[in-house]
N, C-alpha and C positions, 0 to 999 in steps of 0.2 A: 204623159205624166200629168196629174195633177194636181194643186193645192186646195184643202180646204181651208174654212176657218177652222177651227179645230185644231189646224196643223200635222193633217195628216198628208204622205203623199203618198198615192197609189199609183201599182205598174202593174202589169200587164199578168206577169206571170211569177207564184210564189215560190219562197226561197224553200228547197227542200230541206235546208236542216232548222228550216225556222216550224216546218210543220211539227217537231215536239214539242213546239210550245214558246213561250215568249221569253226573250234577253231578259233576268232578273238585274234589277240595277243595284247597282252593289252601293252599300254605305259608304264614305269617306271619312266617316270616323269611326273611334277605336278600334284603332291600328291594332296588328297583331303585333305582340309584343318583341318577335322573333325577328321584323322589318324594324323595327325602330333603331333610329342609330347605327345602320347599318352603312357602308362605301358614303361617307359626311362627306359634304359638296363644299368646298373652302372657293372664296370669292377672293381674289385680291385686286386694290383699284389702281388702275392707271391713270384716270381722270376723272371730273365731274365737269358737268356746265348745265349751267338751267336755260332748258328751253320751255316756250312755250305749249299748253294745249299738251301733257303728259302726264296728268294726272291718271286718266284711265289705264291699264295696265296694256292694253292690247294696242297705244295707240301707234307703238314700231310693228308692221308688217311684217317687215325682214330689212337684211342690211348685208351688204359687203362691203371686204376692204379691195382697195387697187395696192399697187408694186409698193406704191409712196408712202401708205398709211394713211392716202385718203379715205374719208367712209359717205358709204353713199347710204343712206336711211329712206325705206320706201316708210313713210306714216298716214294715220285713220285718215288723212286728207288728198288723198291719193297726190301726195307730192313728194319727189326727190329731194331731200335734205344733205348737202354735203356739209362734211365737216375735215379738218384735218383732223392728225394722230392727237390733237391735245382736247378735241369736240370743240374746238372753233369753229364757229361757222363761218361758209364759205359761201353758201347760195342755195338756190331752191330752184326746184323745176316743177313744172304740172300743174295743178288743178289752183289757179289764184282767184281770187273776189273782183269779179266785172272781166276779166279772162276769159279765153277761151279754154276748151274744157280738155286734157292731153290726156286723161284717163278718166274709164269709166269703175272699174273696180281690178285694181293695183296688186298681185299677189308675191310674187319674187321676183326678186331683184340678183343680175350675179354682173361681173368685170370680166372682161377677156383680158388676155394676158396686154395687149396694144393699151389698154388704159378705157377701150368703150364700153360701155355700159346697156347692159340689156333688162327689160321690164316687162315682164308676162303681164298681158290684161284677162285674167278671166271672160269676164264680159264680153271683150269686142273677138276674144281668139284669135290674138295677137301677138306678139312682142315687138319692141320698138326700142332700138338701137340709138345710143345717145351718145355726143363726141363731146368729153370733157373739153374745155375753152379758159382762158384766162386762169391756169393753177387751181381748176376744178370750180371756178366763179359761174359759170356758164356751162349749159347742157345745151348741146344743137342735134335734136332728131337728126338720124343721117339713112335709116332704112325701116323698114314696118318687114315683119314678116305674119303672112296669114297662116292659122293652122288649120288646117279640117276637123278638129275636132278641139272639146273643151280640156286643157294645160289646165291644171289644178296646184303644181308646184314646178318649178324648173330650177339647175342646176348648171350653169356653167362651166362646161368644162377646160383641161389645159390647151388640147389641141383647137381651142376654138368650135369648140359644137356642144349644141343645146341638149338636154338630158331633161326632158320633159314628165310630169309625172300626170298621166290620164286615159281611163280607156280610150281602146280605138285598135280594133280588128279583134278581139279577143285579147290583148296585151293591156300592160299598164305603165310600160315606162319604154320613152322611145329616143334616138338618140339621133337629131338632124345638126346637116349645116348650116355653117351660113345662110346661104341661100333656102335652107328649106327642104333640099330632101332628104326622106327616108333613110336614113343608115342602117339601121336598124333597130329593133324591137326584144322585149324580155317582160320578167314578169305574167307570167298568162295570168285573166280574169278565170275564174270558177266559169267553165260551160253550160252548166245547166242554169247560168242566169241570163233575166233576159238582158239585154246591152244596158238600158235603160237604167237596171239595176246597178250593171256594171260600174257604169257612169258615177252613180249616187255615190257608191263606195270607196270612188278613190278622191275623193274630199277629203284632204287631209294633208298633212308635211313632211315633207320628205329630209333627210341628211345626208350629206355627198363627203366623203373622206377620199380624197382620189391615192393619198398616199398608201392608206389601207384598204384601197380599188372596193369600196364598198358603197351601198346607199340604203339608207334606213326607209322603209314605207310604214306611213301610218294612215288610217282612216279614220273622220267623222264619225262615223256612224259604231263602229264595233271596237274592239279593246286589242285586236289581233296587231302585232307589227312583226314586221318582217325584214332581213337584212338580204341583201343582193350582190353578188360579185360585178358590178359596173364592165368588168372587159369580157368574160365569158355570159355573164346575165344566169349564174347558176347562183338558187338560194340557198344560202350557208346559217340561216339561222330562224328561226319563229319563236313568239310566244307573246302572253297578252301583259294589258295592263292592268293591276290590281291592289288595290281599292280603284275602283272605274264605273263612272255612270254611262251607262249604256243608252242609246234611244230605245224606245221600246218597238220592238218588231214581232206582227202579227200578221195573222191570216185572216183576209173577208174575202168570201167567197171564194172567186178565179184571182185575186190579186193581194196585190201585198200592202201595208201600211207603215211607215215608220212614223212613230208618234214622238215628240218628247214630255219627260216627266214634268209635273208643274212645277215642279221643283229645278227644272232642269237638266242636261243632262253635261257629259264631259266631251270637252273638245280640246285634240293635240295642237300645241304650239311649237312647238320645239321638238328636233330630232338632233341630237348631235353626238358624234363618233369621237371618243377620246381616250387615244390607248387603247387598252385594250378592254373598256366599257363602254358602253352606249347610255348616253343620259336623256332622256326624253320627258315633256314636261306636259300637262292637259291643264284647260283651263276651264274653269266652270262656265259654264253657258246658259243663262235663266231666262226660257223663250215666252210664257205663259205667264208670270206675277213680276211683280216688281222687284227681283234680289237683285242686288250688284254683282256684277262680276269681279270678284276680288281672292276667288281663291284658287290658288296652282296648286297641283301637284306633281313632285318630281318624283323622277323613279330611275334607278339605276339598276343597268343590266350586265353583267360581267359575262366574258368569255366564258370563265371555267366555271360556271356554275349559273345554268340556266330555267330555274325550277323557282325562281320567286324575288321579285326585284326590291332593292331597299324604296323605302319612300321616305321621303321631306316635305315638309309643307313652310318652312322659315327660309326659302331666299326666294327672290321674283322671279319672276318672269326673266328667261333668259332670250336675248336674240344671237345665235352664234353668227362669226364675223371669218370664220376658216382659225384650225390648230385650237387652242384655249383659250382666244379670245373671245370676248362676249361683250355684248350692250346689256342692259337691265337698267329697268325705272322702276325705284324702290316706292313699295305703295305709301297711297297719300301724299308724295313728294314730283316738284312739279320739276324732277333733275333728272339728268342721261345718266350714266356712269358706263367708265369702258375699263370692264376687266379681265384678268385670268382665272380661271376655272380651272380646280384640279379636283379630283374624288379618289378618297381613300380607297388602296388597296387596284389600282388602276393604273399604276407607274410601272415601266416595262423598262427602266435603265434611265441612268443619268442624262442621257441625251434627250428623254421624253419630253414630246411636247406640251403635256401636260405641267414638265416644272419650268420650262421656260420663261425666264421673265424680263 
């Protein structure tokens, strides 16, 4: 694989449905008038606290919660931030100023049920196990696990095993122990691509709902997402996202290019399973000129009706936390907020986790 300046990268061998022609990048303005106002995303807050260095919208990673209602916030400084239930802070782990370096690039974050804490490293194709200490004050590394291939999003799951999302063998989502082996594998990559490609494509975030044994996949690179039965690994659902800036993909010669627009293009942050919708959120990506990155958009997908998702573009950026809780750092404000999430027309009974509060 390779990069140029330009920003393109080229693989070996090209995509057969890209040979009609190239991803058309679709606008992000004027909505069709049919999405607007459709499944409204209600926010309600549990807390606020101003933390440092959160003005950027992107700068939470991910984040879980433990048993207690501790929160553990992976952020843009590859470091572990706890906090208790009220966003108090408790302590920090990782990457400090004249430190030594605990991570190279930090992607999810999940709690096993015992209270430890595990942190995919992209970079080093890793995860590194961490023993909460003094009421969550303190993180003690306590195991490293290597993986043979690049983890792009991970999930922890109840019985204590890792739920990885990344090619490797023709699969895309694979589900080890503790220790690290093999359990097994779902999701197959498209075959007619090369690995390489495969690779490229599963850049992107996944959502884990173990109650409703499901996991959301989404990609970088393309608008396709897809939903998975976590215990059998059989796909229950597809469809894209729309209004969606695509990268642009083409054909030179024997090989392929993925370009992005100067303009930028859309990248997923957010997959999360609620009731019986899926909310998923992208966030603009400006590789080429100087735009800020300030604009999300959400998109809600319902069960019964799966032929064209509502969109939003007025709440943040959300980080889900498990059930309807969620982080968000409202733009231009240097604050956390921890709330409940519910979307119209999404509530499956009074018990639903989505009204819980």
């Amino acid at each position: 694989m390779r990069l140029t300046r330009a920003g393109h990268v080229g693989v070996k061998e090209a995509l057969p449905w890209a040979r009609c022609g190239l991803l058309v990048s679709l606008a992000m303005t004027s909505l069709p008038a049919h999405l607007l106002g459709q499944g409204a995303v209600h926010l309600l807050l549990r807390a606020q606290a101003s933390l440092e260095s959160l003005r950027d919208p992107g700068a939470i990673v991910d984040a879980a919660e433990d048993v207690r209602g501790n929160i553990f916030m992976l952020d843009a400084r590859s470091r572990v931030t706890v906090l208790d239930q009220h966003l108090r802070l408790l302590g920090t782990f990782g990457n400090q100023p004249g430190g030594p370096m605990a991570f190279r690039d930090p992607i999810s974050i999940g709690v096993f049920r015992d209270g430890r804490v595990a942190v995919l490293d992209q970079a080093r194709q890793a995860i590194t196990v961490l023993r909460p200490e003094l009421g969550g004050r303190q993180l003690v590394p306590t195991d490293t696990l290597e993986l043979s291939f690049f983890g792009r999003a991970m999930c922890v799951l109840r019985d204590n095993t890792f739920l990885i999302y990344g090619a490797s063998h023709g699969m895309r989502v694979h589900v080890l122990s503790r220790s690290g082996r093999l359990l097994r594998s779902f999701a197959p990559a498209d075959p007619t691509l090369d690995p390489k490609v495969q690779a490229q494509f599963t850049m992107g975030r996944v959502g884990c709902d173990q109650e409703r044994d499901e996991i959301v996949l989404t990609s970088g690179f393309l608008p396709v997402v897809e939903a998975y039965r976590i215990s059998t690994g059989q796909r229950i659902w597809a469809d894209t996202l729309r209004p969606y800036r695509p990268a642009e993909i083409s054909i030179r010669g024997s090989g392929m290019s993925i370009v992005t627009w100067r303009a930028g293009h859309s990248v997923p942050v957010t997959a999360l399973v609620l009731d019986n919708c899926r909310l998923l959120q992208a966030r603009y990506l400006a590789r080429r000129d100087r735009a800020t990155v300030d604009t999300v958009v959400s998109y809600v997908f319902r069960d019964t009706s799966h032929t064209g998702p509502a969109v939003q573009r007025d709440i943040p950026l959300l980080v889900p936390l498990g059930g309807s809780k969620v982080l968000s750092v409202p733009a231009a404000q240097s604050v956390i907020q921890l709330q409940d999430v519910s979307v119209d027309g999404c509530r499956v009974g009074a018990a639903s986790r989505a009204t819980r509060r």
